[in-house]
C-alpha positions as a Markdown table, in Angstrom:
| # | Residue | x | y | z |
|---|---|---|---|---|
| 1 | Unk | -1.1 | 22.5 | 17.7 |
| 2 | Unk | -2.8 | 23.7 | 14.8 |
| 3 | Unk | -6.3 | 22.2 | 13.5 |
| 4 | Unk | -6.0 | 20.1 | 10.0 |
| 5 | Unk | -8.6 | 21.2 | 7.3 |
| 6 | Unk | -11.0 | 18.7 | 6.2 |
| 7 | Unk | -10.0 | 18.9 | 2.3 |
| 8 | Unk | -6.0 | 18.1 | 3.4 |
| 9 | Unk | -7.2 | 15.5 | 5.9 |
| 10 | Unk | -9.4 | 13.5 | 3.2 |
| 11 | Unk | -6.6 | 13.4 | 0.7 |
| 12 | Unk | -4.3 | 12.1 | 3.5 |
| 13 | Unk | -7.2 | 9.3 | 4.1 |
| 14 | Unk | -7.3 | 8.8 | 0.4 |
| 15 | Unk | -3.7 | 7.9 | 0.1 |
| 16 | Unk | -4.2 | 5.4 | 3.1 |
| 17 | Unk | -7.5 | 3.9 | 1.3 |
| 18 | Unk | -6.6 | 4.2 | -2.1 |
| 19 | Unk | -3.1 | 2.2 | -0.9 |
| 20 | Unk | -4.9 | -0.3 | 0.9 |
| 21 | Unk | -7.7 | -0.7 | -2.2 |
| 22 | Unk | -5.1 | -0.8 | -5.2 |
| 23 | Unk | -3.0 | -3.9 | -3.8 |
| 24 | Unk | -5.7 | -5.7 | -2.8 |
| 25 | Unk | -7.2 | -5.3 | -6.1 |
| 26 | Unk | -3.9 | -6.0 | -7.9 |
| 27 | Unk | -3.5 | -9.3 | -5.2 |
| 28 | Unk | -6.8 | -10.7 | -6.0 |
| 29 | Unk | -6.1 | -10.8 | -9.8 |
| 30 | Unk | -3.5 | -13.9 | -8.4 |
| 31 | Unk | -6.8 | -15.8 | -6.6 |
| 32 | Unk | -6.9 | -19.1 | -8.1 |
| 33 | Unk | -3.3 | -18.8 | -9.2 |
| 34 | Unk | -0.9 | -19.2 | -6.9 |
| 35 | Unk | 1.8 | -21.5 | -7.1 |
| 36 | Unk | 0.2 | -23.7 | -4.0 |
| 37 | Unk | -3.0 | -24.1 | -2.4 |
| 38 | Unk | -1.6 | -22.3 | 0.8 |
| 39 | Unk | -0.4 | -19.7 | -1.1 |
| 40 | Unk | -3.6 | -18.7 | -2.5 |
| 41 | Unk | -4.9 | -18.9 | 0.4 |
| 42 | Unk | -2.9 | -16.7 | 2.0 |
| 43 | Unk | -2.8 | -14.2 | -0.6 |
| 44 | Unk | -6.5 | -13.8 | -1.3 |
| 45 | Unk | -6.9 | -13.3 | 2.7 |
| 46 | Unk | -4.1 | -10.5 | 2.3 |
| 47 | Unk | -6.3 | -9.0 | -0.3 |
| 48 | Unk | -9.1 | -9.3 | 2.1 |
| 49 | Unk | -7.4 | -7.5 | 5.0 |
| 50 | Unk | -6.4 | -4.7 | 2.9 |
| 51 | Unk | -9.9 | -4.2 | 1.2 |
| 52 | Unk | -11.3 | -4.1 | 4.7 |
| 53 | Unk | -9.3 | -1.6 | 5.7 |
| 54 | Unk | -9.5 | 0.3 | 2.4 |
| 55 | Unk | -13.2 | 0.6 | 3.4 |
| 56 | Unk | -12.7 | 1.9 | 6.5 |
| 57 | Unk | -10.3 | 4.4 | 5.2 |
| 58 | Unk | -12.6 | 5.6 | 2.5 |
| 59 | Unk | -15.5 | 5.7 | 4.7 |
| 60 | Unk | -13.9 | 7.9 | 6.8 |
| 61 | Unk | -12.8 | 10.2 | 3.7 |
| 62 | Unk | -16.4 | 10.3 | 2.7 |
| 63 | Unk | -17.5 | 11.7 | 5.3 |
| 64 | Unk | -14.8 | 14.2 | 5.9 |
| 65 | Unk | -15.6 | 15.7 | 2.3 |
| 66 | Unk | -19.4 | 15.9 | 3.2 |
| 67 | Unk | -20.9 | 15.2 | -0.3 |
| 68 | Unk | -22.7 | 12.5 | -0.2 |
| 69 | Unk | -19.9 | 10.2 | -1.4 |
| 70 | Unk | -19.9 | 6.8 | 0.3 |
| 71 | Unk | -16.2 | 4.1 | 0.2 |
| 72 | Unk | -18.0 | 2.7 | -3.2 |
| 73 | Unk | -18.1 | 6.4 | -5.1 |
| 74 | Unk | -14.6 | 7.2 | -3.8 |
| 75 | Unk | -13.6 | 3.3 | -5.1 |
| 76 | Unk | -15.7 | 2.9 | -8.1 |
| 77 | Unk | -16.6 | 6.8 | -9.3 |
| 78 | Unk | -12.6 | 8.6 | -9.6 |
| 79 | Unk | -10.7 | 8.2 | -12.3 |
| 80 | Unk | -6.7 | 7.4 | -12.2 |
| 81 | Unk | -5.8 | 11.3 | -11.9 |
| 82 | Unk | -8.0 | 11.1 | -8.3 |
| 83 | Unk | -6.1 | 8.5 | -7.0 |
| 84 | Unk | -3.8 | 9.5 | -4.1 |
| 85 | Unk | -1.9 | 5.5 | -4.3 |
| 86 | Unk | 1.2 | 5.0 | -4.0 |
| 87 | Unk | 3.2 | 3.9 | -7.0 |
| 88 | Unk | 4.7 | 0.3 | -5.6 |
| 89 | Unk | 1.3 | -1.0 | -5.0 |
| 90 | Unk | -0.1 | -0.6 | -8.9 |
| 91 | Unk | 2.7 | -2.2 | -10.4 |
| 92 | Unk | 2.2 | -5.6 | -11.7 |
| 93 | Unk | 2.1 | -9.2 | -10.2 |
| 94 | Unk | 4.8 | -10.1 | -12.8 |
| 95 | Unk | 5.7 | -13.5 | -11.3 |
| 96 | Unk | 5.8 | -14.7 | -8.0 |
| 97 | Unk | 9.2 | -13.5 | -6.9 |
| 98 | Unk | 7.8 | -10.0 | -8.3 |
| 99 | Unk | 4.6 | -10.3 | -6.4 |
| 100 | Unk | 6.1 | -10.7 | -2.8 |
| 101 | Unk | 8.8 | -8.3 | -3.2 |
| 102 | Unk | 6.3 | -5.7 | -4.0 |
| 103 | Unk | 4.3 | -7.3 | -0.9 |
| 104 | Unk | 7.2 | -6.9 | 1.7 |
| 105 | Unk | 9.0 | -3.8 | 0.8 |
| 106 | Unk | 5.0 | -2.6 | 1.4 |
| 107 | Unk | 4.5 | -4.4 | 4.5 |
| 108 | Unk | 7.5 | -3.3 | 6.1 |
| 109 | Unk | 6.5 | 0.5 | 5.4 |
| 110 | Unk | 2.9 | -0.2 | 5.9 |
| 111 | Unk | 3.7 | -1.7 | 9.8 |
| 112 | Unk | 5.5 | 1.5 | 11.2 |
| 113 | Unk | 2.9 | 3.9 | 9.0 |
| 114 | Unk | 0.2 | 2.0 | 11.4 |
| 115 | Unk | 2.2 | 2.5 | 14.5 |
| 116 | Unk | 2.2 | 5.9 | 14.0 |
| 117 | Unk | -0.8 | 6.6 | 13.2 |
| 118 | Unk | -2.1 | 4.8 | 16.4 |
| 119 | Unk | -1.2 | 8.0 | 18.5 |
| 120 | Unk | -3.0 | 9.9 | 16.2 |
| 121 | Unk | -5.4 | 13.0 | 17.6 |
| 122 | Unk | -7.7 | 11.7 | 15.7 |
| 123 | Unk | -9.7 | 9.2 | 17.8 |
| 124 | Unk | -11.2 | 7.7 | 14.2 |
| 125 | Unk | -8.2 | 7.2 | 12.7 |
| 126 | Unk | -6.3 | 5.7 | 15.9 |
| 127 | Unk | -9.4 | 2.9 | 16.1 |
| 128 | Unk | -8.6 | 2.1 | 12.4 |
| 129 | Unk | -4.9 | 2.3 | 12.7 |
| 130 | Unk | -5.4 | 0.3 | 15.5 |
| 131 | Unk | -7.3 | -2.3 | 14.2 |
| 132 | Unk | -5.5 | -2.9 | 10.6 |
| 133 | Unk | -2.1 | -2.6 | 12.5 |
| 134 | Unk | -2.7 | -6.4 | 13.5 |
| 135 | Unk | -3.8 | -7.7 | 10.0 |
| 136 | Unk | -0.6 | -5.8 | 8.3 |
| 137 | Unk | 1.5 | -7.5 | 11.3 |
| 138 | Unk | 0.5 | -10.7 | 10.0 |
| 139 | Unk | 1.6 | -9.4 | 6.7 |
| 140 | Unk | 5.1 | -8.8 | 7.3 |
| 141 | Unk | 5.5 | -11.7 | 8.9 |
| 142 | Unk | 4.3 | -13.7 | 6.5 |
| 143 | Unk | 6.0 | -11.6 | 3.0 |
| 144 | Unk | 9.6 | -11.6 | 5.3 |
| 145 | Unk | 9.7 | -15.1 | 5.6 |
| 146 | Unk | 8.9 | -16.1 | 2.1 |
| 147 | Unk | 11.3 | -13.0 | 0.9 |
| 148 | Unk | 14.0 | -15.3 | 2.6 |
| 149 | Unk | 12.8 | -18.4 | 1.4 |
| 150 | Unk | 13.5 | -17.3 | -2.3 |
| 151 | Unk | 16.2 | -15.2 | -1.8 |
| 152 | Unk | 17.9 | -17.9 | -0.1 |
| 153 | Unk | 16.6 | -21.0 | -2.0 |
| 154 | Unk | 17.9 | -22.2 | -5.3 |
| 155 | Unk | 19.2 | -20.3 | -7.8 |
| 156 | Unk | 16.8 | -19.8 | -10.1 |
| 157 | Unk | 14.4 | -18.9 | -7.3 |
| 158 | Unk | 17.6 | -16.1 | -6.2 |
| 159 | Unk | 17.9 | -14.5 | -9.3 |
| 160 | Unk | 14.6 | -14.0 | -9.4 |
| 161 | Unk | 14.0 | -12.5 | -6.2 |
| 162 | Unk | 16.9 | -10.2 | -6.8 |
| 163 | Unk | 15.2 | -8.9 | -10.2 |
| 164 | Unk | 12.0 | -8.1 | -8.2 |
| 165 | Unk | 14.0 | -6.3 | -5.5 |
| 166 | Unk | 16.3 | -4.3 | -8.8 |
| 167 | Unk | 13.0 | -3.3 | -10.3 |
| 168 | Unk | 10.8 | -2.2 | -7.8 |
| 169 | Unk | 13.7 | -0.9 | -5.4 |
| 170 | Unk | 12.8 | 3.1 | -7.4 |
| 171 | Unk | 9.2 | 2.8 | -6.1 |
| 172 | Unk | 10.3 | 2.6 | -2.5 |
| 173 | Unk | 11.7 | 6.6 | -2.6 |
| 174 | Unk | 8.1 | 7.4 | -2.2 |
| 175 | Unk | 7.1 | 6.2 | 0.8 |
| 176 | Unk | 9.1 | 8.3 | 2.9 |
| 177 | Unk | 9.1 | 11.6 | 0.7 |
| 178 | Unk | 6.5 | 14.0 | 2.2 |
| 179 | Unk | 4.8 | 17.1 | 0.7 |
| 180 | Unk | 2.9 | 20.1 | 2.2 |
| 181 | Unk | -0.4 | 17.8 | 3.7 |
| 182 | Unk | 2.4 | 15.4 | 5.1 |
| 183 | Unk | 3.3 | 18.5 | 7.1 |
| 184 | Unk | -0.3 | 19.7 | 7.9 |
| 185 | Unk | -0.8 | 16.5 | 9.0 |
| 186 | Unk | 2.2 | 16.6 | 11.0 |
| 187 | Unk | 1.7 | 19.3 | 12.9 |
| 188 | Unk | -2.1 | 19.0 | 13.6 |
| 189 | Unk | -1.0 | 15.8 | 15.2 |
| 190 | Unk | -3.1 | 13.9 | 13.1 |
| 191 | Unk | -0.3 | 12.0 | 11.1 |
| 192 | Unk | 3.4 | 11.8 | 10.7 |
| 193 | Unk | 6.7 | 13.2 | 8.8 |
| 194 | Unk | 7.4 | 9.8 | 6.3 |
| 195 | Unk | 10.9 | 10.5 | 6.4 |
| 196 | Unk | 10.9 | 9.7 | 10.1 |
| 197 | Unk | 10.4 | 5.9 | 9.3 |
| 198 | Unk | 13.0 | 5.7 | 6.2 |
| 199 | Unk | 15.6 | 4.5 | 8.8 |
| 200 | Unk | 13.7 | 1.8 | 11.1 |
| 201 | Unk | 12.2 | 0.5 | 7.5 |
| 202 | Unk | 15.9 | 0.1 | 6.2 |
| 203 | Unk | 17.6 | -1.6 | 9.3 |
| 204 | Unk | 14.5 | -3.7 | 8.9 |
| 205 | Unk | 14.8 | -5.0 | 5.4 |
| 206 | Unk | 18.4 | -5.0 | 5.7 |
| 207 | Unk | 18.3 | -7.5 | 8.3 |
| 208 | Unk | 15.5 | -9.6 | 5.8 |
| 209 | Unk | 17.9 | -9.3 | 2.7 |
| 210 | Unk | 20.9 | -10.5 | 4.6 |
| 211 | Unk | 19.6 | -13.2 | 5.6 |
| 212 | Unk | 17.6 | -14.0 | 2.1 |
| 213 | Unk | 21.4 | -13.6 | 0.8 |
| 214 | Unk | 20.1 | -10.7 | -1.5 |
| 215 | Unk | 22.2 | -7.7 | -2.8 |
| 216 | Unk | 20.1 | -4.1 | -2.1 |
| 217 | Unk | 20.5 | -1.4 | -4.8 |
| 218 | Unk | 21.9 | 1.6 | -4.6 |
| 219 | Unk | 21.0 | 4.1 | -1.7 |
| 220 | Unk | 21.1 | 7.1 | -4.2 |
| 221 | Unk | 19.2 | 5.5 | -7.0 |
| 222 | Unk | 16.6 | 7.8 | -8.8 |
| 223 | Unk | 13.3 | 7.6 | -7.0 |
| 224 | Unk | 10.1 | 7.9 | -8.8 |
| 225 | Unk | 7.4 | 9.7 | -7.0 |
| 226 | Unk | 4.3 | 11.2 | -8.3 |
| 227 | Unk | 1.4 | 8.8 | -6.9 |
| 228 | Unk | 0.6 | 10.4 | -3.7 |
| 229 | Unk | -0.3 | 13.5 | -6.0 |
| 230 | Unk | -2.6 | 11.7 | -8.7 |
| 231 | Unk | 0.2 | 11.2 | -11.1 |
| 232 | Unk | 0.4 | 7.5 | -12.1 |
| 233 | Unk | 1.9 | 5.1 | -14.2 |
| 234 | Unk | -0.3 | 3.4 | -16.8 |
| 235 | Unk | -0.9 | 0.1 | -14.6 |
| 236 | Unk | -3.3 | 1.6 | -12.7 |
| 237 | Unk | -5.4 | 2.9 | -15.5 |
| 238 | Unk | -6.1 | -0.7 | -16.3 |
| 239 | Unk | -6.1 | -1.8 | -13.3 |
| 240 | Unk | -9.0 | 0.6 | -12.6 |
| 241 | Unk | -11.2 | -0.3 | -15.5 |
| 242 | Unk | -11.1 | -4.1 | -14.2 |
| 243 | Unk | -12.1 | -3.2 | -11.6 |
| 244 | Unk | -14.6 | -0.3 | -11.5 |
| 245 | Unk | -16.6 | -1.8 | -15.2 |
| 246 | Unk | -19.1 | -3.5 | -13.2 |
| 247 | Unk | -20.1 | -0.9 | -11.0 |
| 248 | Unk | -20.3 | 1.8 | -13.8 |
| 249 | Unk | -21.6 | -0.3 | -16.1 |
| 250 | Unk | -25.1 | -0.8 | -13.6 |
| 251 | Unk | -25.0 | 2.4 | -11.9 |
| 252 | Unk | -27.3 | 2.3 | -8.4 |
| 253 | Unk | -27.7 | -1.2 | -9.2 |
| 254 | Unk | -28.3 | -3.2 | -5.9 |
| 255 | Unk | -27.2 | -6.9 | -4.5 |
């Protein structure tokens, strides 16, 4: 088994981090809006989960690259090109329907990425693998059920649902495409070949869409792909200002 280098491991941490950090940033813009009390509730603790573990993630990274840069220069101090995200997470809230499709097709990719990465060699990222894998369980659970709520409510609530899943359905391609530090990581032992969860992810939401009484697109739609590399669409460019102005604005500054 051959040893990973630090510069291909802390990208592979970044995507994880920057992931984690980008919907929980693009959840939190919904606090105070959500259709019901519960509801915001529940999504503002989502976007708590996944900024915890985006810290622990970036933390981690930090200290891989060995220059001084803590999880708030990773978050606050890289522009868009720097980000390792992947595309489903940066796209907007649009409305509710939009915001838990986008949630769920997530979750249910995010759930077996954990698993695997609980036999990791790496003993630091097992222990965080580890511990986010029960948050992100919670997650699922929790995005399935309301997936079939809408999907299988009125129609009106349907045809919504089914728009969300149309539009974001080209984002999905990504998560199970692999490049060269997918293989480094692979082989070192330290993560896993994507493509090996494309099939438990797709009995998965098949069963969920069945049931929520929603059509899935086309296997051999056109994919996009680019986020995992630092190419991104021009969501996250905004999304970034919002939410690094503060920090940039008071450099050092200190609660």
């Amino acid at each position: 088994m051959q040893a990973a280098s630090n510069a291909s491991k802390m990208i592979y941490l970044l995507r994880l981090g920057d992931s984690a950090l980008v919907l929980s940033q693009r959840i939190s813009e919904l606090c105070g809006k959500g259709p019901a009390l519960e509801e915001d509730l529940a999504l503002a603790n989502t976007a708590l989960d996944l900024l915890g573990q985006a810290r622990l993630w970036l933390s981690y990274a930090g200290e891989i690259e060995g220059d001084g840069r803590d999880e708030d220069a990773l978050a606050f101090l890289r522009s868009d090109r720097e980000f390792h995200n992947l595309l489903i997470v940066e796209q907007l809230n649009g409305n509710y329907a939009g915001t838990i499709m986008r949630q769920f097709l997530f979750d249910a990719w995010h759930t077996l990425a954990l698993a695997q990465l609980t036999q990791s060699s790496d003993p630091r990222i097992c222990e965080i693998a580890q511990k986010s894998q029960k948050e992100v369980t919670y997650h699922l659970r929790r995005s399935s059920d309301l997936i079939v709520r809408m999907g299988d409510g009125t129609e009106v609530s349907h045809a919504l649902t089914q728009a969300a899943l149309d539009q974001l359905w080209p984002f999905t391609g990504e998560m199970f495409t692999g490049d060269a530090i997918d293989e480094e990581m692979t082989a070192a032992g330290v993560g896993f070949d994507p493509a090996q969860l494309k099939q438990t992810w797709q009995t998965y939401i098949d069963q969920v869409f069945t049931v929520a009484t929603l059509q899935l697109p086309r296997q051999d739609a056109w994919m996009q792909k680019g986020g995992k590399q630092g190419v991104h669409s021009e969501h996250l460019s905004y999304l970034l200002a919002e939410m690094q102005v503060l920090h940039r604005a008071h450099p050092g500054a200190k609660w």
